[in-house]
Short mmCIF file of the C-alpha atoms (twelve columns), coordinates in Angstrom:
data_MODEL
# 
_entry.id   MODEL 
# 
loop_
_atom_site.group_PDB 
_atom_site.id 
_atom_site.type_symbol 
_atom_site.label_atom_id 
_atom_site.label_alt_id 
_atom_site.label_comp_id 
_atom_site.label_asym_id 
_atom_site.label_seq_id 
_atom_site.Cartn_x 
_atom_site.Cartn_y 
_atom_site.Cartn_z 
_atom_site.pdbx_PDB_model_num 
ATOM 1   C CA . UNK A 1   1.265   -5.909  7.336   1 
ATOM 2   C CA . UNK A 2   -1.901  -7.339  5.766   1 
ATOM 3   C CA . UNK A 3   -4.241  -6.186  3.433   1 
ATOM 4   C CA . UNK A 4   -8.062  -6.690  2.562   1 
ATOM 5   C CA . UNK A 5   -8.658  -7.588  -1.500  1 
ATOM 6   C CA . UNK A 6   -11.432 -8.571  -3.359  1 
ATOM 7   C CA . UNK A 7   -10.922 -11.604 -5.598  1 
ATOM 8   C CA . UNK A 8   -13.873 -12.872 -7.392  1 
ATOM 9   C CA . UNK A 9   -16.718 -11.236 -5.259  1 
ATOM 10  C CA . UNK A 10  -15.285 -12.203 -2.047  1 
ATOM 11  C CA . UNK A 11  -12.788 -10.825 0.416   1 
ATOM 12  C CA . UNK A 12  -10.027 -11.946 1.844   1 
ATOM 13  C CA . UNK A 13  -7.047  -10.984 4.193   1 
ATOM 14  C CA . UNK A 14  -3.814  -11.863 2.221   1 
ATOM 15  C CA . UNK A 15  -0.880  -11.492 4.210   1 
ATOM 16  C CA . UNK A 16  2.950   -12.000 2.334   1 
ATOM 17  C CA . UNK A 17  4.181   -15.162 2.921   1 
ATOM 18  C CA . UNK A 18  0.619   -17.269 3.154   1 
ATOM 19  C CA . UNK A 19  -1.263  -19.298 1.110   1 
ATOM 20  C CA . UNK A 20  -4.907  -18.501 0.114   1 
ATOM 21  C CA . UNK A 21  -7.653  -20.902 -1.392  1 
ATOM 22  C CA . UNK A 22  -9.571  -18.764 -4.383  1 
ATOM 23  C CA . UNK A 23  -12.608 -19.185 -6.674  1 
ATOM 24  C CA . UNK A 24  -10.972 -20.871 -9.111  1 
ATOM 25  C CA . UNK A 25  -9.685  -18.249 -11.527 1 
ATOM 26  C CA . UNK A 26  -9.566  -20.355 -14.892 1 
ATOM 27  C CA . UNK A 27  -8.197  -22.423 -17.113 1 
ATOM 28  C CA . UNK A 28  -5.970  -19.892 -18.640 1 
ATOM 29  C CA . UNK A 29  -4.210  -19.534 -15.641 1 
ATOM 30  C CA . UNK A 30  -1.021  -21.552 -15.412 1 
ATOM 31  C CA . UNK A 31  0.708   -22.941 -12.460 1 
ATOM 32  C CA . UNK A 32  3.796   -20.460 -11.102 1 
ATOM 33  C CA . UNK A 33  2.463   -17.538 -12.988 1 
ATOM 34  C CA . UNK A 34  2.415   -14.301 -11.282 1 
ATOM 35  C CA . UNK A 35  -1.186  -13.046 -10.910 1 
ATOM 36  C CA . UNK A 36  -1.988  -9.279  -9.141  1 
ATOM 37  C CA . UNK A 37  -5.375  -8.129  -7.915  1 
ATOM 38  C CA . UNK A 38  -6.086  -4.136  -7.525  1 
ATOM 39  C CA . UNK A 39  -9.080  -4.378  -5.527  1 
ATOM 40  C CA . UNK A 40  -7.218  -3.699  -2.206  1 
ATOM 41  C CA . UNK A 41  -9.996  -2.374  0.079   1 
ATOM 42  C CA . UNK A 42  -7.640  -1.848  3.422   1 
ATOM 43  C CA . UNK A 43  -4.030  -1.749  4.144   1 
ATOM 44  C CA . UNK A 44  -2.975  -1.987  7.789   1 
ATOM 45  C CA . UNK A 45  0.690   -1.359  7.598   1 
ATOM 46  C CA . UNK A 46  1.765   -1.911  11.503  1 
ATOM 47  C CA . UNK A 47  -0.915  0.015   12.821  1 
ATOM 48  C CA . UNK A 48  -1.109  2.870   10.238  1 
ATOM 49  C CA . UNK A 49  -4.170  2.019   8.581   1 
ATOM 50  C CA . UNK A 50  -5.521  3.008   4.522   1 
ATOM 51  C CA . UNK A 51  -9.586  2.618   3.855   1 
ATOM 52  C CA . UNK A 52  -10.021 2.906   0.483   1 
ATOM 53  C CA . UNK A 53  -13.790 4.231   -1.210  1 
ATOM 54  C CA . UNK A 54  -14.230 1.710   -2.551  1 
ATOM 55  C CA . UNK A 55  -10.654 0.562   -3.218  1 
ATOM 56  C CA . UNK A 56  -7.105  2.221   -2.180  1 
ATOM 57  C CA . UNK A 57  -5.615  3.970   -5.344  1 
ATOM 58  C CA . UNK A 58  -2.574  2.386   -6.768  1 
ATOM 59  C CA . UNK A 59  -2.379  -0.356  -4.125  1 
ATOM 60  C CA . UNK A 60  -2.166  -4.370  -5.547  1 
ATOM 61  C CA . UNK A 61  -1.459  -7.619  -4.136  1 
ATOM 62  C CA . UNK A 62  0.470   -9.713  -6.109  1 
ATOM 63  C CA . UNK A 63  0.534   -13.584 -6.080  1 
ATOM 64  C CA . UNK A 64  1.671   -16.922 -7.441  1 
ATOM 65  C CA . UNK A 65  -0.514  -19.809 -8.275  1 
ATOM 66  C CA . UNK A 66  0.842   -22.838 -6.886  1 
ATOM 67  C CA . UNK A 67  -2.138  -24.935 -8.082  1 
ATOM 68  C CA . UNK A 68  -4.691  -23.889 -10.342 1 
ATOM 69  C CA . UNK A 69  -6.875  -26.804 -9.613  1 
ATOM 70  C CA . UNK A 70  -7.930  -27.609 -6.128  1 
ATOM 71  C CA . UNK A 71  -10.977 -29.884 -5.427  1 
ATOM 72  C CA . UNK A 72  -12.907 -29.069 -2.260  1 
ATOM 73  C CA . UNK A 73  -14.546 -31.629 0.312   1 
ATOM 74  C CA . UNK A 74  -17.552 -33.128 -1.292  1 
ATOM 75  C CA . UNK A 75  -21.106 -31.587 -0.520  1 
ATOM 76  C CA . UNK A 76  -24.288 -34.072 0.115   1 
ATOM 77  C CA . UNK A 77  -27.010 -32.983 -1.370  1 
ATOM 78  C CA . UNK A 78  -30.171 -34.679 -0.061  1 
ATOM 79  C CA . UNK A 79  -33.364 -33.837 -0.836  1 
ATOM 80  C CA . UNK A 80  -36.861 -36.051 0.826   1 
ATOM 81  C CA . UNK A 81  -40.372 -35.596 0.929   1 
ATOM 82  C CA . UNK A 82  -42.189 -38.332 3.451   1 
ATOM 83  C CA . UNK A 83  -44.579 -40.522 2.210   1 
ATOM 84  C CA . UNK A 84  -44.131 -39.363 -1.808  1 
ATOM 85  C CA . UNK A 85  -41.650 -41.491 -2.485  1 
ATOM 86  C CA . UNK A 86  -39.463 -38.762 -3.181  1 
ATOM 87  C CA . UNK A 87  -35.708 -38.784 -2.726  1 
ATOM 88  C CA . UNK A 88  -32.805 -37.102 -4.426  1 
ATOM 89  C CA . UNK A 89  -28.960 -37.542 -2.996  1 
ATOM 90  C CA . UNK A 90  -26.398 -35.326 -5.328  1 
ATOM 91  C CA . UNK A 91  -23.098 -34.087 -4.575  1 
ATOM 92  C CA . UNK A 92  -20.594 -31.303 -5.086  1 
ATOM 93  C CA . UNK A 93  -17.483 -30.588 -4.835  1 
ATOM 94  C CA . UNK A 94  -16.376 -26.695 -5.130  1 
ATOM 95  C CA . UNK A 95  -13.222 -25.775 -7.432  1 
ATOM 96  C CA . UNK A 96  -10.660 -23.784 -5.965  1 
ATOM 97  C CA . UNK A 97  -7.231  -22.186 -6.720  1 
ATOM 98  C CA . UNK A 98  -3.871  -22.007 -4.350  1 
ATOM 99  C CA . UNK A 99  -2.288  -19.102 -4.423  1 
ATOM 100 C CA . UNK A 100 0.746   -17.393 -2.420  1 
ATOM 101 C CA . UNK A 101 0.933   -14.099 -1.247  1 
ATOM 102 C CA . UNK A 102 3.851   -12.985 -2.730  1 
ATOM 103 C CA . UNK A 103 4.086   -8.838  -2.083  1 
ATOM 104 C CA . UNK A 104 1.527   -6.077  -1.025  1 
ATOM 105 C CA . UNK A 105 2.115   -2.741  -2.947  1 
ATOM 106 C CA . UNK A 106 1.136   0.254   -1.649  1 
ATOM 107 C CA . UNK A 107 0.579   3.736   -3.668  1 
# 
């Protein structure tokens, strides 16, 4: 059974038992608390399978945030323009949240 939720603008298959790497979803988040998202947009449930328009009524995903803070791998940056004497190098790193699947609730 898996389902397809919207977190943050972006979708994602969340399946019970695995571990998914969010937008970070603020600092008033704490780690172990239970978190639920209601923007289920499918539910395959062994085959039998629930499209929702835009979202399946009553359906939620509900998680636990193992880390609310999770650094991604640094971006380079690096910007030239020949013969101006023009060079910028910046990085980035993108700031992300752990979460586990914990149940998927169907209406």
């Amino acid at each position: 059974m898996y389902a397809i939720v919207e977190i943050k603008g972006q979708q994602f298959k969340a399946e019970e038992g695995k571990y998914l790497y969010v937008h970070y979803l603020g600092e008033e988040v704490k780690e172990g608390e239970a978190v639920s998202f209601d923007k289920v947009l499918l539910i395959d449930a062994d085959g039998d399978v629930k499209v929702g328009v835009p979202a399946v009524e009553g359906a939620k995903v509900e998680c636990e945030v193992l880390t609310p803070l999770v650094k991604g791998e640094k971006v380079i940056v690096f910007k030239k323009k020949r013969r101006k004497g023009y060079r910028r190098k910046n990085g980035h790193r993108q700031c992300f949240s752990k979460v586990l699947i914990k149940k998927i609730v169907t209406a």
